[in-house]
ZAVEX-414108 format. One record per residue (C-alpha): residue in one letter; x, y, z. Coordinates in steps of 0.05 Angstrom, whole numbers, plus 5000, padded with zeros to 4 digits. Layout:
N
(node 'A' (X Y Z)) ...
This chain:
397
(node 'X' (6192 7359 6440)) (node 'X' (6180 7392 6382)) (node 'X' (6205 7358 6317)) (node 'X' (6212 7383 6245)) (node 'X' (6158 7362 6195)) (node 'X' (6164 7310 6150)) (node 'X' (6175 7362 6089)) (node 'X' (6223 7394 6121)) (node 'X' (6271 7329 6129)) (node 'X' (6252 7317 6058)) (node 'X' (6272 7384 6037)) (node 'X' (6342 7372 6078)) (node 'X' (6351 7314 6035)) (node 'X' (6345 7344 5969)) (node 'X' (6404 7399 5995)) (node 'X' (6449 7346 6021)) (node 'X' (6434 7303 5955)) (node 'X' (6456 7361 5920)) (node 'X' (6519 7371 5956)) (node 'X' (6538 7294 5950)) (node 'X' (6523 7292 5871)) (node 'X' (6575 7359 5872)) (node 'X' (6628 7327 5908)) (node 'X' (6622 7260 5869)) (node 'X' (6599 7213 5929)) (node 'X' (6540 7161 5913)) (node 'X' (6531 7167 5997)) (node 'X' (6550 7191 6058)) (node 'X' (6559 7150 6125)) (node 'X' (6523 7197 6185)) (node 'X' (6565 7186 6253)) (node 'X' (6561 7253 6287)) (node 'X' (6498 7249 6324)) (node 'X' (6474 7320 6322)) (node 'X' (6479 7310 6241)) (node 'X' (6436 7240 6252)) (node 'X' (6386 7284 6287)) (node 'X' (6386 7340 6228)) (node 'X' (6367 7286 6177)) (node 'X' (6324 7243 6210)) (node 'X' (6290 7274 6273)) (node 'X' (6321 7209 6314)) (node 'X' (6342 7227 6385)) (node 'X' (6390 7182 6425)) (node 'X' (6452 7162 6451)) (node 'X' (6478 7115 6394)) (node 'X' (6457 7108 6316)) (node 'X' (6487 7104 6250)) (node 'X' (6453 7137 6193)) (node 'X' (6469 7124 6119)) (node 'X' (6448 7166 6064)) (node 'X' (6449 7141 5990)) (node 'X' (6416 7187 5957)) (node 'X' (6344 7166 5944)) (node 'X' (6342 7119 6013)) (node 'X' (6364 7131 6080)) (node 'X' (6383 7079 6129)) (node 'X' (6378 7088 6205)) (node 'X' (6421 7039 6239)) (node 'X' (6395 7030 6308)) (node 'X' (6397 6977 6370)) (node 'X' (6342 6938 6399)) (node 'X' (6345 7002 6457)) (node 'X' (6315 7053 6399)) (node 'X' (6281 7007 6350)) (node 'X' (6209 7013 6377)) (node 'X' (6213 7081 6398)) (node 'X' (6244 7098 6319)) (node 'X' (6182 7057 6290)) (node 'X' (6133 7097 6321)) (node 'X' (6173 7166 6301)) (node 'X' (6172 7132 6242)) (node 'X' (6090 7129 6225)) (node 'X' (6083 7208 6260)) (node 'X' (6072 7273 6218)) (node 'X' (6159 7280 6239)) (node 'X' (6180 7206 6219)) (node 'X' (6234 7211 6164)) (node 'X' (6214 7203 6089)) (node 'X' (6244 7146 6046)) (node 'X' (6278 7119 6096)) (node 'X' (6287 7045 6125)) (node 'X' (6311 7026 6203)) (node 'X' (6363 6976 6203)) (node 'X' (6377 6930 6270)) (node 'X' (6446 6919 6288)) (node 'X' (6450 6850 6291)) (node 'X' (6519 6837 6332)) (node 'X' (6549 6911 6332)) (node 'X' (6544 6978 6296)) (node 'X' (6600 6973 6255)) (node 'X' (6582 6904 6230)) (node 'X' (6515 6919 6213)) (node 'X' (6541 6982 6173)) (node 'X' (6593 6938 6137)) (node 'X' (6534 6881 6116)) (node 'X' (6498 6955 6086)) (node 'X' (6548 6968 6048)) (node 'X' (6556 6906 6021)) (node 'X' (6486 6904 6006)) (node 'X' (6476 6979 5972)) (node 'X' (6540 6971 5935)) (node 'X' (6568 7047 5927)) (node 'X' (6634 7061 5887)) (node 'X' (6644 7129 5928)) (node 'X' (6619 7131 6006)) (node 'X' (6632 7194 6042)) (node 'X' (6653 7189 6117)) (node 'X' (6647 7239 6163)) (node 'X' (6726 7251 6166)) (node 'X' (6718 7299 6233)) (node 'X' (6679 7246 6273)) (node 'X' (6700 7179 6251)) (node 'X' (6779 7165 6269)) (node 'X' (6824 7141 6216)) (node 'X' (6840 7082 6246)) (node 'X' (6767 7062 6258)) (node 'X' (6752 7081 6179)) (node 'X' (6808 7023 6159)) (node 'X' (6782 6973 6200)) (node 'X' (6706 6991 6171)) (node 'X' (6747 6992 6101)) (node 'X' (6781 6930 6106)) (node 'X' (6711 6893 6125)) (node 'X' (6682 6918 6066)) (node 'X' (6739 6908 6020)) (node 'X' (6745 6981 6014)) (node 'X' (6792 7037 5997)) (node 'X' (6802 7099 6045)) (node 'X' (6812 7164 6014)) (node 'X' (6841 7211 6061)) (node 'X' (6868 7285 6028)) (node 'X' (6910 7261 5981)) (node 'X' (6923 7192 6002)) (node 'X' (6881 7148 5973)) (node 'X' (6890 7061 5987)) (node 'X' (6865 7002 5969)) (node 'X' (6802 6975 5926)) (node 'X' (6786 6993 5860)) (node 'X' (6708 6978 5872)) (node 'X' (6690 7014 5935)) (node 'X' (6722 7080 5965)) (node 'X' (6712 7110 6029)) (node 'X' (6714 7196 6025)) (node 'X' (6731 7229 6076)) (node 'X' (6685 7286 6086)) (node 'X' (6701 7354 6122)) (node 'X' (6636 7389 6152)) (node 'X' (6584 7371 6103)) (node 'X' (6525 7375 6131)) (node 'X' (6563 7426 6179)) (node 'X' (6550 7471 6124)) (node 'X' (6481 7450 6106)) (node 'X' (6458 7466 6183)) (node 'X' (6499 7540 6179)) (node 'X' (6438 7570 6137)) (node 'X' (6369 7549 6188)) (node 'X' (6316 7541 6153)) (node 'X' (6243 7554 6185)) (node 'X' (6236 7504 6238)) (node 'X' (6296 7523 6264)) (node 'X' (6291 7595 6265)) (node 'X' (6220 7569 6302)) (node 'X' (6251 7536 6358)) (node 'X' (6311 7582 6362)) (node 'X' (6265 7650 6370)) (node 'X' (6219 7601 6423)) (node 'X' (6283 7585 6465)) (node 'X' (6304 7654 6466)) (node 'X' (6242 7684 6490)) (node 'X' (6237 7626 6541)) (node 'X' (6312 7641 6562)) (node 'X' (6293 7716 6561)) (node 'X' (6241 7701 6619)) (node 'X' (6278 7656 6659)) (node 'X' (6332 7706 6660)) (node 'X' (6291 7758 6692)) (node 'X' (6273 7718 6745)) (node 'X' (6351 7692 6756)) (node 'X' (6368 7765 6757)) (node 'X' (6334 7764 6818)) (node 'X' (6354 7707 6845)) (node 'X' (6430 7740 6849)) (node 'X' (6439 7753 6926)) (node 'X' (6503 7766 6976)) (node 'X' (6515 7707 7016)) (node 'X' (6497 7652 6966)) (node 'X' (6550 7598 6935)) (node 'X' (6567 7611 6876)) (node 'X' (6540 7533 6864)) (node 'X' (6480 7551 6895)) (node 'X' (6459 7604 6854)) (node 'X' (6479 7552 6788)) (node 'X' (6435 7506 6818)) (node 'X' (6374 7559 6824)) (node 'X' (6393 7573 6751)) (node 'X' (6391 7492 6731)) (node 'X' (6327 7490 6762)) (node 'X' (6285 7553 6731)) (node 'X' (6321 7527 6659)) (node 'X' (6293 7459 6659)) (node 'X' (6219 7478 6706)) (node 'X' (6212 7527 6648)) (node 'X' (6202 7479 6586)) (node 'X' (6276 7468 6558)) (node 'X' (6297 7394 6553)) (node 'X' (6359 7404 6581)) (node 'X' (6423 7462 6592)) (node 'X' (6450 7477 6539)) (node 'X' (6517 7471 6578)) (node 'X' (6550 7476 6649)) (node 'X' (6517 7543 6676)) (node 'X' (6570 7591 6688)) (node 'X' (6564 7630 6764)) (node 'X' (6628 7673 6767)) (node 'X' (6633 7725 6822)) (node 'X' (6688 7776 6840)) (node 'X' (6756 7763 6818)) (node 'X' (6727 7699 6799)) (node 'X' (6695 7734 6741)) (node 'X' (6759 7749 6711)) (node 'X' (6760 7681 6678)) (node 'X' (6714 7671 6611)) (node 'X' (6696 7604 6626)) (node 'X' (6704 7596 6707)) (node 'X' (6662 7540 6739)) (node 'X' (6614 7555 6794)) (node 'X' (6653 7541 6867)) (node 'X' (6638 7552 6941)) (node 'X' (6661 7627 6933)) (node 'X' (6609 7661 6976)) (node 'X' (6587 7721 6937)) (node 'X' (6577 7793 6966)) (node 'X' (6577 7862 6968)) (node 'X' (6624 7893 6911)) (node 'X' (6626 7838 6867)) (node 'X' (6611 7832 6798)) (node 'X' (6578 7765 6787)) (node 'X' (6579 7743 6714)) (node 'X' (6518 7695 6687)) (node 'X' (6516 7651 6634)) (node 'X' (6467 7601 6615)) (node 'X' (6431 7568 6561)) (node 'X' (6381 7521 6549)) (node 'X' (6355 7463 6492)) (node 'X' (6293 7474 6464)) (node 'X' (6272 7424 6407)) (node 'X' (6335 7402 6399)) (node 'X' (6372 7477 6387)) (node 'X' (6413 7514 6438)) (node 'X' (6401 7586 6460)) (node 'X' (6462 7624 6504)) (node 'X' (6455 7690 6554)) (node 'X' (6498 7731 6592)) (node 'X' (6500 7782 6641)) (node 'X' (6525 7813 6685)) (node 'X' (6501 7837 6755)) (node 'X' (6529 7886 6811)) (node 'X' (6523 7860 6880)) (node 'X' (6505 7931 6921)) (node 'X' (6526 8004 6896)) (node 'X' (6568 7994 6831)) (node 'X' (6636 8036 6836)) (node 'X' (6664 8074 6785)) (node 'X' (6704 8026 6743)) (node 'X' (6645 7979 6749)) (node 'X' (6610 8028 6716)) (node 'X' (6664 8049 6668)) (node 'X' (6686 7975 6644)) (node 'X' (6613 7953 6639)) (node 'X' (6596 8014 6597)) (node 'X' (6651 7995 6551)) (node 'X' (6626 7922 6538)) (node 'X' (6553 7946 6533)) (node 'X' (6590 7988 6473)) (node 'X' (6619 7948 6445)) (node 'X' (6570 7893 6442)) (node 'X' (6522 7947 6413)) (node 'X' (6570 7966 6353)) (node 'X' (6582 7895 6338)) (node 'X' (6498 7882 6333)) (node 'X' (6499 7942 6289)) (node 'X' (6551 7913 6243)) (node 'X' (6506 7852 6230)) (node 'X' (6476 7846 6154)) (node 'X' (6476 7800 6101)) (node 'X' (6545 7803 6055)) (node 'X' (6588 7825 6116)) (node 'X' (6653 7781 6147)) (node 'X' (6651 7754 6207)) (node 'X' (6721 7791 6219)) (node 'X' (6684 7854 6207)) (node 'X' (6632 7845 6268)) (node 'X' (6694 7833 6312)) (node 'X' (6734 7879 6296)) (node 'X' (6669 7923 6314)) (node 'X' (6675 7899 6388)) (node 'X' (6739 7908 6388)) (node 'X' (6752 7970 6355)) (node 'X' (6692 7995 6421)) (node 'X' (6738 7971 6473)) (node 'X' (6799 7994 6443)) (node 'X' (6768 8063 6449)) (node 'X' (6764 8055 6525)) (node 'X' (6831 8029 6527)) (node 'X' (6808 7963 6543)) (node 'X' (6820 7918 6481)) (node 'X' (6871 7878 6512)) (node 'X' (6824 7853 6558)) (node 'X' (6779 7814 6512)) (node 'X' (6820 7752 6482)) (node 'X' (6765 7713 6459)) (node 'X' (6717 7717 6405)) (node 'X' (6659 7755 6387)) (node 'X' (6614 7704 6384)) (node 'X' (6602 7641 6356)) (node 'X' (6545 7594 6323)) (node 'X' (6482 7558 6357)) (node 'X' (6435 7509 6331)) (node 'X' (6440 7435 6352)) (node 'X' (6496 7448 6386)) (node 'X' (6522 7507 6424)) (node 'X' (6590 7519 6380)) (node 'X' (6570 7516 6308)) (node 'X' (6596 7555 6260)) (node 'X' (6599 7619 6243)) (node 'X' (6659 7639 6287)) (node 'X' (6641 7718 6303)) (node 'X' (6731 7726 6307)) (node 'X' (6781 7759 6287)) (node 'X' (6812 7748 6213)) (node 'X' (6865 7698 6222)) (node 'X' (6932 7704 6181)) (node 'X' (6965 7668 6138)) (node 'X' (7037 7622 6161)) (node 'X' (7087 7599 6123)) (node 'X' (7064 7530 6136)) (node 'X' (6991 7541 6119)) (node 'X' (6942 7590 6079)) (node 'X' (6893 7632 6125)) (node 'X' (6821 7608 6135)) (node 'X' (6764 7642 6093)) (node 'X' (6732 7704 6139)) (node 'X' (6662 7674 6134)) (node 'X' (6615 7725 6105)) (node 'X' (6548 7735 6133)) (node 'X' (6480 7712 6094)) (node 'X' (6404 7713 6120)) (node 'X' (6395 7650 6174)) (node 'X' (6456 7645 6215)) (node 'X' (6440 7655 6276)) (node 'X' (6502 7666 6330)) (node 'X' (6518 7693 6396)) (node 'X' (6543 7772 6408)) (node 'X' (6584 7764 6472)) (node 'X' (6641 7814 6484)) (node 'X' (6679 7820 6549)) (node 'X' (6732 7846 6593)) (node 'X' (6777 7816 6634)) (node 'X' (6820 7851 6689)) (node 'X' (6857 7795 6727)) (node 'X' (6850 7798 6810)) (node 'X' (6788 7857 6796)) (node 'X' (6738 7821 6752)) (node 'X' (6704 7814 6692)) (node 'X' (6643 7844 6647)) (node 'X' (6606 7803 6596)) (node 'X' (6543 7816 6558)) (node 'X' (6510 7763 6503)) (node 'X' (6448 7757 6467)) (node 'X' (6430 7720 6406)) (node 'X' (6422 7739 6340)) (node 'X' (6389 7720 6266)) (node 'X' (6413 7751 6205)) (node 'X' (6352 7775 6168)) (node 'X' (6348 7798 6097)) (node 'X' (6365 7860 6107)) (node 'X' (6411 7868 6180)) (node 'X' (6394 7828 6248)) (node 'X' (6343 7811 6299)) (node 'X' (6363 7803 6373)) (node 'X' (6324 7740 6391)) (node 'X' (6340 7754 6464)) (node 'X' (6298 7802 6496)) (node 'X' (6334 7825 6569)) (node 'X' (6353 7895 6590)) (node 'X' (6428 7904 6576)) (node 'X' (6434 7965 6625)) (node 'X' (6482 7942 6691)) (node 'X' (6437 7906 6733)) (node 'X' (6450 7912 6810)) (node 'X' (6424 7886 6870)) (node 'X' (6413 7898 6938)) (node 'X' (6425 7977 6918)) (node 'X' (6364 8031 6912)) (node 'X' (6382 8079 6861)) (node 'X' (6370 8158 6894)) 
């Protein structure tokens, strides 16, 4: 597995130091797991990291220890930091830390780490919790809680991510063309996910990057439909979606084949996705809102009177995990109970998903993704697969 260089962790430090000394914190307690991995290149089930500026702490069990040691003394083992064994549990060994490093301000990650399990961590440290506006207890020690930030810091990639994000694509690019093939009347729809398992993980990617999607005929209707024993054949659409992991970032493809001659309003809906997924790409550049690029897709459909058909968003955010922001959706309003969400505007380094669709209930569905990086000046399509309707079992005259 490929892992990021030492400088690189170092130079993730000095960004996430920056963004603690701007929201007052002297620390920040690291729960979420994919965030552990982002500072630390650590890998695994369980692990606790704490971040005080100028040291980091890796909390680990005697399961990771040796295997974090030898990370450790590698050109990818984590600057300035320390592994520390939990004695009895996690959460005891992070309250004897805290005791022993002695912040006034400790961020917690507020998304990840429940309320009630930041009181009980509070009250073993003799600490405050600061939730919103309600703040309690000591004068001495304060827990923060924290909203997405290092969520933030991952949203821009920097170079070893863009790395293994154009290597997974390309890799997901081939493997595609050979599952394009693999698409055949008569197979399971289970089957053909378990061809598609196979190919990701023979090919070189750690893992899926999620539960393959197989979706055939009426079937393909529904956005997110798990493979079944539906038997494909001859007239159905059969949507494909698929990702994999490759060092530790996620990649995401769609399409969309024709089982046998496509009909006309196989042809016609697919033509309109392919549309609007193509107007949407071209609204990509630095400066533009997200809102924008899906109102692009939309604005396509709604010319081939198929805009109702497409209720979910444009596209969405990959890196360690396969929904990260950027969400490619439409502007949300404002209600009397609560303000409307910033449209996130678009800068160099995101990279997200383009993945419009249509959805005709009891006649099928069309979708078509491929990834994307925002360059300096507009987008490359990390994907490389032909977009045109792919069919099978039919000779073209």
């Amino acid at each position: 597995m490929r892992l990021a260089p030492r400088d690189t962790l170092a130079a993730r430090h000095v960004t996430l130091r920056d963004a603690l000394r701007a929201a007052q914190l002297d620390g920040l307690v690291v729960t979420h797991l994919p965030n552990v991995f982002y500072l630390t290149n650590f890998l695994g089930t369980a692990g606790i990291a704490v971040f005080m500026g100028d040291r980091l702490y890796l909390i680990l069990d005697f399961r990771y220890s040796a295997a974090a040691q030898e990370l450790w003394a590698s050109p990818s083992g984590c600057p300035d930091a320390e592994i520390v064994p939990v004695e009895r549990t996690y959460d005891e060994t992070l309250v004897a830390l805290i005791k022993k490093v002695h912040p006034t301000r400790l961020g917690i990650e507020g998304t990840n780490l429940s309320i009630q399990r930041a009181h009980q961590l509070a009250c073993r440290a003799g600490a405050g919790v600061e939730v919103g506006e309600l703040k309690s207890g000591s004068e001495h020690l304060s827990f923060v809680s924290t909203d997405g930030l290092i969520e933030r810091l991952r949203l821009i990639k920097d170079a070893h991510e863009i790395e293994m994000l154009r290597s997974g694509a390309t890799l997901l690019s081939a493997v595609a063309l050979d599952v394009l093939e693999d698409v055949k009347a008569g197979l399971a729809e289970q089957e053909l996910a378990a061809k598609i398992d196979w190919r990701i993980k023979s090919a070189g990617f750690e893992r899926c990057s999620f539960e393959t999607i197989v979706a055939s005929g009426p079937n393909s209707a529904r956005p997110h439909a798990h493979p079944g024993n539906r038997i494909m054949k001859e007239g159905d659409l059969v949507v494909l979606d698929f990702g994999g992991v490759y060092g530790g970032y996620c990649v995401d493809l769609t399409r969309t084949v024709a089982l046998g001659r496509p009909d006309a309003e196989m042809k016609r809906v697919y033509g309109a996705v392919l549309d609007a997924q193509k107007a949407a790409i071209a609204a990509v550049r630095p400066a533009v809102r997200a809102g924008d690029i899906d109102a692009a897709a939309r604005g396509a459909l709604g010319r081939h009177k198929l805009a109702e058909a497409f209720g979910h968003s444009t596209g969405h955010g990959l890196g360690l995990e396969i929904h990260e922001t950027p969400r490619i959706g439409p502007r949300r309003e404002a209600t009397s109970e609560e303000p409307a969400p910033p449209d996130e505007a678009i800068e160099p380094g995101m990279v997200f998903t383009i993945e419009p669709g249509a959805y005709l209930p009891g006649w099928g569905g069309v979708r078509i993704e491929d990834d994307v990086l925002v360059t300096s000046d507009g987008v490359e399509v990390l994907t490389n697969v032909p977009t045109q309707l792919h069919t099978h079992g039919f000779r073209r005259d």
